[in-house]
N, C-alpha and C positions, 0 to 999 in steps of 0.2 A: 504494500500500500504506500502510496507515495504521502511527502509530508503534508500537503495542501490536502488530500482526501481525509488525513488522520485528524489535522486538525479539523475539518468539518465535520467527521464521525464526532469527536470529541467535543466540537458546537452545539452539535444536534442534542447529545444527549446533556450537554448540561441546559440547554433551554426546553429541555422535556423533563426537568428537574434534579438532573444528577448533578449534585454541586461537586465531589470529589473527581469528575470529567476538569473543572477549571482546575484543580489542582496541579492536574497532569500539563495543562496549558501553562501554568504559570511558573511549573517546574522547569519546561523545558525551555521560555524565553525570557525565563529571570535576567541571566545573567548577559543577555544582548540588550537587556529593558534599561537595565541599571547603566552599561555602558554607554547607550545612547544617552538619558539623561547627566549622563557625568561630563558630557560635552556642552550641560546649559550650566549645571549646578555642581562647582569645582570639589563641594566638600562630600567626600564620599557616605557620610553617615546621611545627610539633608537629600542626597540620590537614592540614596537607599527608600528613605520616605517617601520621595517623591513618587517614585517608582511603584512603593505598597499602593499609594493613593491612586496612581496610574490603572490600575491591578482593580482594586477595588471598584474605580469608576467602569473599566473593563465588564466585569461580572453585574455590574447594576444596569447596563447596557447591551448587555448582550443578547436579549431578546429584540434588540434591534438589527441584529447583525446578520444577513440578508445573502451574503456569500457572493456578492460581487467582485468583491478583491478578495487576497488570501487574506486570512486572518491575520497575518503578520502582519503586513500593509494598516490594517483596520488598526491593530494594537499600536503602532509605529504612531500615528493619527494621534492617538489619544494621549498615549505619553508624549510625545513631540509639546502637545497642549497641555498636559501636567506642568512639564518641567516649565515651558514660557509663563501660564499662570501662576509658579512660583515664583519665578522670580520678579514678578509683576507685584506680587505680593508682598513680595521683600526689599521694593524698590530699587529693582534692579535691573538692569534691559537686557533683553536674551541676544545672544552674539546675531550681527548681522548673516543673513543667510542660511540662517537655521543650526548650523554646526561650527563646530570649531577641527578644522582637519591637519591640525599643524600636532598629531601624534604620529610619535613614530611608527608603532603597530600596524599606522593603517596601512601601509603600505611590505608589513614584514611579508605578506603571504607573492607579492612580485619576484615571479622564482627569475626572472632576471638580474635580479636587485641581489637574490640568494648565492648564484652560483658562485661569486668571484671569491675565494679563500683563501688568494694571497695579501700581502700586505698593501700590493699595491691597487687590488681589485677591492679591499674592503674600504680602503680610502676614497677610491672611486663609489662607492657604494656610499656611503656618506656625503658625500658631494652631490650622486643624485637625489637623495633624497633629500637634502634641503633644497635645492632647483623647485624639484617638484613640489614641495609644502611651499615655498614661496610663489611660485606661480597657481595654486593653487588657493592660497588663503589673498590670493589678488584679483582672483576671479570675482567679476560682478557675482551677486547674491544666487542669480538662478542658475548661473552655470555651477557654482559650487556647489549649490546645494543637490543638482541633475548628478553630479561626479560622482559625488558622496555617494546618496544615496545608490549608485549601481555599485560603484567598485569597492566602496564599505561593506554596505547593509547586502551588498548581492541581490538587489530588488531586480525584478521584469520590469521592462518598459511600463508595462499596463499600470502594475503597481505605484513606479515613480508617477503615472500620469494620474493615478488616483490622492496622490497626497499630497501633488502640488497645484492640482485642480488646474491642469491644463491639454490639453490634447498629445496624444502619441508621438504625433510627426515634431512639435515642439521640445518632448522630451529627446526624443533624435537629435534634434539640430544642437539642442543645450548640450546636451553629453558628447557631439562632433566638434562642439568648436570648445570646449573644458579640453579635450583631447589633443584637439591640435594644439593650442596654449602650450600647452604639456611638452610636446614633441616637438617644437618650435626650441622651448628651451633646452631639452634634454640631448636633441639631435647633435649637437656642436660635441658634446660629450662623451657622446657613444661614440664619435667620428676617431 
């Protein structure tokens, strides 16, 4: 069974009353819920929170929840708007463009970025990736946020176009030209 049908089994039965079904939901994207919000809200215990309240609003809504996008996508939505009403709460302004992409990790899984083990390929490896974190946290808000969301969070087009409320072919275009930015900078490098 693939993860989007599980998670829908797992939809179905908790909105036909099995609350220990969210459990299994909240087990398995705890700890992508928490990391996403740790990009609005720096202090990891107030992420934590966020995150339970994220969780909670999740479950009190989820007879809403209609299986248009995967559920990830849906939970992504609601935490994305946890963490910004917290720090709204806290009088504090959520990073422009949704995320803050200047961690290293995000880019650890680039087996390009992996292969080089000598001294002077891990240098080079470090060089790229600051290229890339600065051409990337330079990026106008939507192209950042289009990047993020595929090459982070591993969304589907569909998905990005569900949580930035804009059409398919625009998530294309955001995520080809975040790309080219990229490869503009990174090309003189690799050369």
């Amino acid at each position: 069974m693939s993860e989007v049908a599980t998670d829908r089994e797992l939809v179905s039965r908790v909105q036909a009353g099995d609350e220990r079904s969210f459990d299994l939901l909240m087990l398995k994207y705890q700890s992508r819920i928490v990391k996403l919000i740790s990009r609005f809200v720096h202090d990891p215990m107030e992420a934590q929170d966020v995150a339970q309240e994220a969780f909670i609003k999740a479950f009190r809504a989820i007879g809403s929840f209609r299986g248009d996008s995967a559920f990830y996508t849906w939970l992504y939505r609601i935490a994305t708007n946890a963490a910004k009403n917290h720090l709204v709460s806290q009088s504090r302004r959520p990073p422009p463009g949704g995320v803050d992409v200047t961690e290293a990790e995000q880019y650890a899984m680039d087996t390009r970025l992996k292969e080089k083990t000598t001294p002077e390929g891990l240098v080079m490896t470090e060089e790229l990736k600051q290229v890339i974190f600065r051409v990337i946290s330079n990026l106008p808000d939507d192209l950042r946020e289009a990047i993020t969301l595929r090459e982070v969070e591993n969304m589907s087009y569909e998905d990005i176009a569900l949580v930035m409320d804009c059409p398919i072919g625009t998530v294309r275009s955001r995520i080809f030209r975040a790309r080219d930015a990229i490869d503009q900078k990174i090309r003189p490098l690799l050369n």
